[in-house]
N, C-alpha and C positions, 0 to 999 in steps of 0.2 A: 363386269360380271354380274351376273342378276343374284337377286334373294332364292334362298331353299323353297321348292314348291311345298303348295300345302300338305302333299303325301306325307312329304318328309319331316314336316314340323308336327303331324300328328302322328308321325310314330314316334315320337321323341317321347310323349307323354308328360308333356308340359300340362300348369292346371287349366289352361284355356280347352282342354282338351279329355280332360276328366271328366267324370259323371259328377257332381255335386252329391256322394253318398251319405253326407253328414246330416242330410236330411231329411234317408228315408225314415221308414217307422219302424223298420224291421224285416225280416223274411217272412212268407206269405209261404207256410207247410204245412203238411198234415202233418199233426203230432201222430208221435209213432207207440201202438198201444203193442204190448209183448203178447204173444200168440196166447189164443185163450180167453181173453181178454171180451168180458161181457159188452151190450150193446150200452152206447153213456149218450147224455143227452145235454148240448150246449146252448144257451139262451144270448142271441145279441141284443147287447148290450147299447153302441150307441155305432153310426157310419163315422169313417173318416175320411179324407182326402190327403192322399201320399203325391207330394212335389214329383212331377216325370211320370206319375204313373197314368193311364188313361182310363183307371174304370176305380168307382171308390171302393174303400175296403170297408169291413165291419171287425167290431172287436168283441169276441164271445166269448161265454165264462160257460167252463165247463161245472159238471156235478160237483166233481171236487174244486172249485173253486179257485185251480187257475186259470187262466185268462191266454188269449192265440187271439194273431190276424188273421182272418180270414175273407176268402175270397167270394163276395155277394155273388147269386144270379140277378134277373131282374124277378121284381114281384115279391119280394120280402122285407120286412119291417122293422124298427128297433122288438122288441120283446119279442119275437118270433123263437120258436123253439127249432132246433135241428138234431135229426137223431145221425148218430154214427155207430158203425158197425157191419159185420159182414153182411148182416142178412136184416134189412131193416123197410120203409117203407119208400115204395118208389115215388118220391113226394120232390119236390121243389127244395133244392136246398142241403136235402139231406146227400149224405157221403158213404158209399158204400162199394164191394169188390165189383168188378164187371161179371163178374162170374153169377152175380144174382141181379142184373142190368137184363131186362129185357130188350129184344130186338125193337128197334124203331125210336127207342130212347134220348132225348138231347143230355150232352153229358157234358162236362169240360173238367179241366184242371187236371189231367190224365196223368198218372205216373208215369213215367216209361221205363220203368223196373220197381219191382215190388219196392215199397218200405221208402221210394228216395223223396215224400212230400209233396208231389207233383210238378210237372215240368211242361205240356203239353196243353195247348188251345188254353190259354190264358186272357186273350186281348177282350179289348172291353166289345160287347154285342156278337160274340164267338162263342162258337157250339159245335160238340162232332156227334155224328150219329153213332149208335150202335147198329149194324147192318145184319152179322150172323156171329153164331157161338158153334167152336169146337169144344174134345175133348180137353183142348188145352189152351187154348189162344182166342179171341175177341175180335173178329174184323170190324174197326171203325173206320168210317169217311168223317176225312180229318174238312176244315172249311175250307182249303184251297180244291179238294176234292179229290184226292190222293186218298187209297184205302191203306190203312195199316192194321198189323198186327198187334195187338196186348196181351199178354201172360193174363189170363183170370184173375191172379191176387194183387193186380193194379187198381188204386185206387182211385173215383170218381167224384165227382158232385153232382149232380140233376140238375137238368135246368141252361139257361143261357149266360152269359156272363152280362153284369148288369153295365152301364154305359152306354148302350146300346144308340146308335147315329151320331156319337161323335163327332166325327167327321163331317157330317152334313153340313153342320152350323159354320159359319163363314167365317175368318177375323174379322175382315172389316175395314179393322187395323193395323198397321205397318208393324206397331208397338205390339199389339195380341203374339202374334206370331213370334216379335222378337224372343216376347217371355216366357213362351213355351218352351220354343229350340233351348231357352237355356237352364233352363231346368232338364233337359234332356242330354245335356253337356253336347249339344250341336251349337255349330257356326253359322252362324245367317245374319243379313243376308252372303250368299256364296259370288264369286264370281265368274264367270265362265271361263274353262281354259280358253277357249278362241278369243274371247275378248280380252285377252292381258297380251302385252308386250313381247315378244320374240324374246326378249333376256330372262323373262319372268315362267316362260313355260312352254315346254316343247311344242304347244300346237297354236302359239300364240304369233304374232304378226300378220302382213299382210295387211292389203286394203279389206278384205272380206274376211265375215265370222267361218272363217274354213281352216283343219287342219292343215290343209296344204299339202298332205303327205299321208299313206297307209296309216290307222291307227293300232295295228299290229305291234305288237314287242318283242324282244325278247322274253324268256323268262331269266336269263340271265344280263338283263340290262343293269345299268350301272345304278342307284338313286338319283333322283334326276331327270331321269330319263325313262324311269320305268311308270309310265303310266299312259293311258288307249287298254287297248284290248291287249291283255298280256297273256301271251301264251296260248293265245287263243287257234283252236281246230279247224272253226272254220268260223265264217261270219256271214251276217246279212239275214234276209230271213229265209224260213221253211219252203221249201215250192213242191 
């Protein structure tokens, strides 16, 4: 009888398979200011680097003198000032409603409902445009190129996200890669199902790296067995 495929042993939620959380620095939100609430202005303070995350942060102190992570564009400084507020300058950095976001804008770190912190175009060297304004909604092109919708009182940042070519840069090394993935709670290197043993995985045996067989599923396949294309409509590509 063969071992549990690896499907199965990461739904378990063993810690090989955990995110290493003990090592973030914290949530990356907009503090949430109670309606009314004049324009304040934050000075960072020093960048830092968050384990798993792909673009640095910065640590800012506001007027009043508490302190928030926050999420750099590129082109900003330690001492740099940022203003926040509805209605404030459309500058590099600063955070403000889309509702006072001119068209053609680079934005990121988008709510996608009022007040929840931001959720939206976060990755490091990511930007969405601002394209057109309603009476009530925001049309952005998000960077896959998909337009979306945002309610006006969603809030933004100006600017691109800093880290920007990440990915360009190579490992190198076997090791680089290793210590990324695990700080990302991934497993690497992976092994392919076709090249594991007929006991160890349904698309495994055989002289050749080939399923041997439809990779189609059930959606009601058993564990074990449920993994290829599950449930899938149709397959292959566009014509």
């Amino acid at each position: 009888m063969g071992k549990r495929i690896r499907v199965q042993r990461r739904g378990r939620g063993t810690p090989n398979f955990q995110s290493p959380t003990h090592k973030r620095l914290g949530k990356v939100k907009y503090r949430y200011f109670p309606k009314g609430t004049s324009n304040t202005k934050a000075i960072i303070r020093k960048l830092v680097h968050e384990p798993g995350r792909g673009t640095p942060l910065a640590l800012i102190q506001y007027e009043d003198g508490n302190k928030d992570l926050y999420l750099p564009p590129e082109g900003v400084f330690v001492g740099d000032t940022i203003d926040i507020g509805d209605k404030t300058e459309i500058k590099v950095g600063n955070i403000m409603r889309l509702a006072n976001v001119s068209e053609g804008t680079y934005v990121y770190n988008i709510e996608g409902e009022p007040n929840d912190g931001g959720k939206i175009v976060r990755g490091s060297g990511t930007f969405a445009t601002v394209v057109t304004r309603s009476d009530k909604y925001a049309n952005v092109r998000l960077p896959s190129g998909k337009m979306k919708s945002f309610l006006l009182n969603c809030r933004c940042t100006i600017g691109v996200v800093s880290g920007g070519g990440r990915t360009v840069k190579p490992f190198v090394k076997a090791g680089n890669k290793y210590h990324q993935m695990k700080a990302r709670h991934g497993i690497w290197p992976v092994t392919s199902s076709v090249a594991m043993s007929a006991q160890n995985h349904p698309h495994g045996g055989g002289g050749h790296k080939s399923p041997h067989k439809p990779t189609t599923i059930s959606r009601n396949a058993p564990p074990g067995r449920k993994v290829g294309l599950i449930a899938a409509r149709r397959t292959g590509y566009n014509k």
